[in-house]
N, C-alpha and C positions, 0 to 999 in steps of 0.2 A: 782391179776388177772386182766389182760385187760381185760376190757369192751365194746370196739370195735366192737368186734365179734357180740358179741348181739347188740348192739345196731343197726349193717346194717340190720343183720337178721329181726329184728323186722320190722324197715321200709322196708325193701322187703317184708314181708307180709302183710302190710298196702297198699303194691305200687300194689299186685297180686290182693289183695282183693277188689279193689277201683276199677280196672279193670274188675272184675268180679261182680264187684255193679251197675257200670255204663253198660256193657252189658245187666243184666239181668232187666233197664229199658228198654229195646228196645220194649216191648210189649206194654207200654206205647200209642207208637209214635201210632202204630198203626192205621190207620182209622176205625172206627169201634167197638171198642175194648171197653170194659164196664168197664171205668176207675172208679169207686168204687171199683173194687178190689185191694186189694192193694198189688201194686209191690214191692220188689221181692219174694212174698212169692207165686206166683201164674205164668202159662206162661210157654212159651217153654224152659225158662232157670230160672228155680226155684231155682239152684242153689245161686242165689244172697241171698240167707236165709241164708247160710252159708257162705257168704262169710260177712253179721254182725257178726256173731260168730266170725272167724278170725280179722277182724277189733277191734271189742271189746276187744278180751283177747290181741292182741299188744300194745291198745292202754293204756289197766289197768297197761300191764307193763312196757312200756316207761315212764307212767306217776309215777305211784309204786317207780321207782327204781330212777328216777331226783328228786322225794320231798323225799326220804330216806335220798339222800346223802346231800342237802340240811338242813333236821332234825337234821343231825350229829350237825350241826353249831349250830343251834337255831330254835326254832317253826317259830319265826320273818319270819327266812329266808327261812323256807318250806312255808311262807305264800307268801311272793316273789315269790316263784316258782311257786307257784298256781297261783297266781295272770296273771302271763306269759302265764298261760297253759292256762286259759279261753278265756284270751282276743280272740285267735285266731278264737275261738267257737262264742264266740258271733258277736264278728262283721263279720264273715263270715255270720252268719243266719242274721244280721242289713244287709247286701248287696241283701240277695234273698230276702228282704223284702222288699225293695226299688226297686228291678227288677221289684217283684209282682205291686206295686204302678205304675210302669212307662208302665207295660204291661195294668193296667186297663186304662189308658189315649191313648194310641198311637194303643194301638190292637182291632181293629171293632168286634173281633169275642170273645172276651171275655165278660161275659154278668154278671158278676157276679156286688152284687149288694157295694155299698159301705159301707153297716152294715159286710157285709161278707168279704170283702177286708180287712177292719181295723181293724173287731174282730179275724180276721183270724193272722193280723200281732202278736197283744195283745197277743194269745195262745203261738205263734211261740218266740218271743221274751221273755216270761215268762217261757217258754220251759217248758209248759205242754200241749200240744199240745196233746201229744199219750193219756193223760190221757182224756185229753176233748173226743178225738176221739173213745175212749173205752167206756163213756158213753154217748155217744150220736150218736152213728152208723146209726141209721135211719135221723139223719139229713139231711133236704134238704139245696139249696142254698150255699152251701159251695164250696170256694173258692178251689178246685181239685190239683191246681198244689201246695198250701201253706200248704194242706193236709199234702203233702209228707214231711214236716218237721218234722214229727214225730219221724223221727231215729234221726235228730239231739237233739232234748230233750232228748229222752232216751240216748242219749251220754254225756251231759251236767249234767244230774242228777246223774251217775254214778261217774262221774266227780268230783262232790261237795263232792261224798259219800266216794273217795278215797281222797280226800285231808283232810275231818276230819278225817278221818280212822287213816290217818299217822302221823299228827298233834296230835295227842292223845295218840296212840297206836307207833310211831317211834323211841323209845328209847327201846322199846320190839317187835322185828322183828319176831322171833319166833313164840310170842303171833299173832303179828298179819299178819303172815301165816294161822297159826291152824283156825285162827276167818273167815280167808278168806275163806278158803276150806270147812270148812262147813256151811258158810254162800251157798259157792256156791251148794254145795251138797242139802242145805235146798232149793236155788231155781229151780234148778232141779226137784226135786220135786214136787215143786209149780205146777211150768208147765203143769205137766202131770195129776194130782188131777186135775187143773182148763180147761185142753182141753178137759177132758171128762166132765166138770158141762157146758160149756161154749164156748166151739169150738175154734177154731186153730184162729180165724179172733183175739178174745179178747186176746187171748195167744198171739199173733204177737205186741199186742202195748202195753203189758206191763212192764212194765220196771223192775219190781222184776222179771219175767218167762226169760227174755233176761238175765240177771245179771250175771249166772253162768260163763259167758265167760270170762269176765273183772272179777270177784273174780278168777279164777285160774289164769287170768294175774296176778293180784296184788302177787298172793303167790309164782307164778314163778320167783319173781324180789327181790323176799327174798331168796326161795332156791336156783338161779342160781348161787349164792354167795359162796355155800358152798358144790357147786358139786366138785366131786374131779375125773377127768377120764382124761384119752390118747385123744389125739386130735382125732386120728383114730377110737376110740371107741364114742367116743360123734357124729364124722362125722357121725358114720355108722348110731348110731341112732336120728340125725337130718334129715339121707338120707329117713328110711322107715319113720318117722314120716310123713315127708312132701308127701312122695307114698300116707300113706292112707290116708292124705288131697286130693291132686289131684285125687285118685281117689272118695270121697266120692263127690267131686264137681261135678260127673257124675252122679249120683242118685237117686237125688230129682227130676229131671223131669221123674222119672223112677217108683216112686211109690207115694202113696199117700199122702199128704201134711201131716194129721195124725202122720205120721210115721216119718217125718222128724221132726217133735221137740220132737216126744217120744224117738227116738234112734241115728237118724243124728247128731243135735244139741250137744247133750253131748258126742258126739267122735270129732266132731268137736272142742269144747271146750277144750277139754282133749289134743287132738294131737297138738292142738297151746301150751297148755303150756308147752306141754314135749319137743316140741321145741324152746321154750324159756327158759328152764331150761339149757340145754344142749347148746345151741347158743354161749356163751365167750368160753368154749370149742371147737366147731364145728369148728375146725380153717385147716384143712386137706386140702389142694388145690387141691389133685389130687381129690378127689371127686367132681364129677359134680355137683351134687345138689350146692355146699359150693362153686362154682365158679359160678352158677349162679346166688347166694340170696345174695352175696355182689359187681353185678354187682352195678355201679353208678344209672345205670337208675331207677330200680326199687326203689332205695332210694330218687332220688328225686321225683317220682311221689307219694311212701308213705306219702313223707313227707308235701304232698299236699292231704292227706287221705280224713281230713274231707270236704274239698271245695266240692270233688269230692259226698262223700255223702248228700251234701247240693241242690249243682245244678245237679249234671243228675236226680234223677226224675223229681224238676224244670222244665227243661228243657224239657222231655220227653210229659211232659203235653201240653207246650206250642206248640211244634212241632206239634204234635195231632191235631191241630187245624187248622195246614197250610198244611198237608202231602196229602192230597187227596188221589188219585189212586195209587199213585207210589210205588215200588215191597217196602219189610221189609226192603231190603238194602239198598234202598235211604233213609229212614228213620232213618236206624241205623246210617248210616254215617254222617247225618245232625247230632243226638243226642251225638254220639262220638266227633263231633270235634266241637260243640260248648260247649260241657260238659269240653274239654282239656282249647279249651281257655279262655274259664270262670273261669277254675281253675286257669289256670296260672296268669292270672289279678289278681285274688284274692292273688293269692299267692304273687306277685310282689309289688301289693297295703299293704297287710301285714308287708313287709320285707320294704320298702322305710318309711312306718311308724315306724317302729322299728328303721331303721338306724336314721332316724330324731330326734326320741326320743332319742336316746343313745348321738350322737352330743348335742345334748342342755343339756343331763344331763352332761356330759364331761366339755363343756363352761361353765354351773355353777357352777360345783368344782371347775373350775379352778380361776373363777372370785372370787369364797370365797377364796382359796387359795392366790390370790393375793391380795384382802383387808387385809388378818390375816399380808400376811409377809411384807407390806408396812407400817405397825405397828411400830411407830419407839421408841416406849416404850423399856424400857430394861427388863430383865428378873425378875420379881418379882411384874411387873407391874406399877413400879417408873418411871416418867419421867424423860428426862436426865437432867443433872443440869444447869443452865443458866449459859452463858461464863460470 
């Protein structure tokens, strides 16, 4: 079965979600606005809660189903794969960390002190940042805009958690489906136990209560394998799946945040993976939805997900600080198109590093290749006989 299919699908929902992460920092920019809370879980477009859910469970299965097929080979080589999949993490959150660095030298209106600057960097780079931030919420003096690195930990730890997973558990896919689902079910769970000991604020940065999303990814990138349906019947049901995504992203500014990780959250979870179950299937043209989740665009900007999660709150913070008077709009539009271009650098700086890397590994096979065969011993290791 082609994997295609899924595989656009998925970055189209990385490329809708990063879109809908990056707006719903706009409340950020804001003048005014009592940035301790933390965005997107809060604001005119609260939606952006949901659209981590989405981002996670695409991201558990893109990553799920490359270290699988990887696994088939060797652990060796799902460990290569990991290896690929981090780097992008880390040194994307190494660049907002160096932004942060170059904003406390050059920006007058950043006041933060340099204990908070560099212990701020320390968390983010260690990518425990949401865990610091869970206990120590009264903190003063902290570094606001480095805060917001919080999602990228909790995407990096998850990260770690599916590459052991599969490394151990990928020679039994089955198994570890089952492991995942109710791994994810167990955190589900978590969640709703801990927002009533503990409120929606410790709920939102902890990385077991988030989890559920990326476990049904991971187990979606097992079963997708072994769905068996009509392209017309998977289209139909990739077409409602994704209805009740779009509509549950209208919602959450609709009722109480409460309510949004007791009931939002795990539909939101649930409807990404039933649409990535279904996705190598979903292959129907005439259906609208299925022509426009493998348009190109939305795949390349998925495929620039996390930059986009890294820098627009970055971003939105820093803006905060120059936006004065001017309507939401001016602000939303400085936040949007420096959040695109900042992704795009990243992504470009990425990829140019990559390319440099693969060229030099290339010239030094080739340069071993060329010492083995200028080898002018004969085959058994005997040199030739003197004339």
């Amino acid at each position: 079965m082609s994997r295609v299919a899924g595989h656009r699908t998925a970055l189209a929902l990385l490329g809708c979600a990063s879109i809908v992460l990056a707006l719903s920092q706009v409340p950020l920019a804001v003048p005014g606005r009592d940035l301790t809370v933390i965005s997107p879980l809060d604001g005119p477009l609260a939606s952006g809660n949901l659209a981590i859910a989405v981002l996670l469970g695409a991201w558990g299965f893109l990553l799920t189903r490359s270290l699988l097929v990887a696994r088939t080979t060797s652990p060796l080589r799902a460990l290569q794969v990991a290896g690929w999949s981090l780097v992008p993490l880390v040194a994307t959150t190494a660049l907002v960390s160096v932004a942060a660095v170059a904003v406390s030298i050059v920006d007058d209106t950043e006041r933060s002190s340099s204990d908070a600057t560099y212990g701020g960097i320390g968390r983010a780079l260690s990518f425990t940042y949401n865990w610091w931030q869970r206990s120590n919420l009264a903190a003063v003096g902290v570094r606001r805009d480095l805060a917001t690195l919080w999602m990228t930990s909790i995407v990096v730890q998850l990260t770690v958690l599916a590459i052991v997973a599969v490394v151990v558990l990928g020679r039994w896919p089955r198994l570890l489906a089952t492991l995942a689902t109710l791994a994810a079910l167990g955190a589900a769970a978590e969640r709703v136990g801990r927002l009533q000991d503990s409120g929606w604020v410790v709920v939102a940065l902890g990385t077991v209560e988030r989890a559920d999303a990326f476990l049904l990814g991971m187990a979606a990138a097992v079963v997708a394998s072994r769905v068996s349906l009509e392209a017309s019947r998977a289209s139909a049901v990739l077409g409602g799946a994704v209805l009740v995504l779009a509509g549950a992203l209208l919602v959450p500014s609709l009722v109480p945040v409460e309510l949004v990780f007791e009931a939002l959250l795990p539909i939101a979870a649930l409807t990404t993976a039933v649409v990535l179950v279904v996705a190598d299937r979903a292959t129907d043209r005439r259906m609208l939805v299925v022509q426009l989740l493998h348009r190109p665009g939305l795949g390349v900007v998925g495929a620039s997900w996390f930059a986009v999660v890294a820098w627009a709150p970055f971003v939105a913070v820093t803006v905060s600080r120059h936006s004065g008077p001017q309507p939401v709009v001016v602000a939303a539009t400085a936040v949007l198109i420096a959040t695109a271009l900042l992704s795009a650098g990243t992504g470009w700086l990425l990829g140019s590093a990559e390319r440099a890397f693969a060229t030099w590994a290339t010239q030094r096979r080739g340069f071993a290749s060329a010492e083995v065969g200028s080898d002018d011993r004969r085959p058994g290791g005997q040199p030739p006989a003197d004339g």
